[in-house]
C-alpha positions as CSV (number, residue, x, y, z in Angstrom):
1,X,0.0,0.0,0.0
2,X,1.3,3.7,-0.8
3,X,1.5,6.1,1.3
4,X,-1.0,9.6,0.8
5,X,-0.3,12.8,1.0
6,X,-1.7,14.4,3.8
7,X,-0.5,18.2,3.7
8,X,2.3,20.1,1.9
9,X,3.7,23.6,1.7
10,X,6.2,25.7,-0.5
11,X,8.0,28.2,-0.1
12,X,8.8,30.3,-3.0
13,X,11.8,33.2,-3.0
14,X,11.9,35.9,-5.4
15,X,14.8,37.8,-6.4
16,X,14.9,40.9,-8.4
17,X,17.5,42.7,-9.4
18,X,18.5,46.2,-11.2
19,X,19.9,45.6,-14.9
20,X,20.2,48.7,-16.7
21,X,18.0,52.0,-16.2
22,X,14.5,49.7,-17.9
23,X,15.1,46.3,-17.4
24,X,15.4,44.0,-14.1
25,X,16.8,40.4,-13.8
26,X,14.1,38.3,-11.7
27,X,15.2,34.7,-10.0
28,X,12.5,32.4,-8.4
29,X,13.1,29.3,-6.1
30,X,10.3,27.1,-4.3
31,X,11.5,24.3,-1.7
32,X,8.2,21.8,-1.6
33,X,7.7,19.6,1.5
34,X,5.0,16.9,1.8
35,X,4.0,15.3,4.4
36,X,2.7,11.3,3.7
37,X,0.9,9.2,6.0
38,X,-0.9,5.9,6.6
39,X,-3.5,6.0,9.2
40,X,-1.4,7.5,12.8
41,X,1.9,7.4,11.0
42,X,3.0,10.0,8.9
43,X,6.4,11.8,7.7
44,X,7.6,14.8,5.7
45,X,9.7,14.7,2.9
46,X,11.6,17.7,0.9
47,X,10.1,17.3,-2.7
48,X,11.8,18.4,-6.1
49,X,11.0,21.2,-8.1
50,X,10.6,20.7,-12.0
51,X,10.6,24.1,-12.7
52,X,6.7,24.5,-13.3
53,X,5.6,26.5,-10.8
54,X,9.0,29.2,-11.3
55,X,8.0,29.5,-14.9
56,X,4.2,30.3,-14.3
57,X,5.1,33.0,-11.8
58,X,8.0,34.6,-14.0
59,X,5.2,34.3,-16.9
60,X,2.5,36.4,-14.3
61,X,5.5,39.0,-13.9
62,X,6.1,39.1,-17.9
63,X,9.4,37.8,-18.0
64,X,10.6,36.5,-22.1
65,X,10.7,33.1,-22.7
């Protein structure tokens, strides 16, 4: 039997930063944690990124492709 996931949380870390007088250079991270669990037991894992969610929120800001 898998385990299910039972609550998770990111954290997401935006950077911006001055590049010429019209233009800025933007960075985002996100750490994921999960947590699983079967019945009482449960434990929390780190989770990794594929990008998705740091492209979607440079898209919302405009960023180019």
């Amino acid at each position: 039997m898998l385990d299910t996931l039972t609550d998770g949380s990111v954290t997401v870390n935006v950077t911006v930063e001055a590049s010429g007088k019209t233009a800025s250079y933007v960075t985002v991270g996100a750490d994921f944690e999960g947590t699983y669990g079967i019945g009482s037991s449960e434990s929390t894992t780190q989770c990794v990124s594929k990008g998705l969610l740091e492209q979607n929120i440079l898209a919302a800001a405009g960023a180019a492709s």
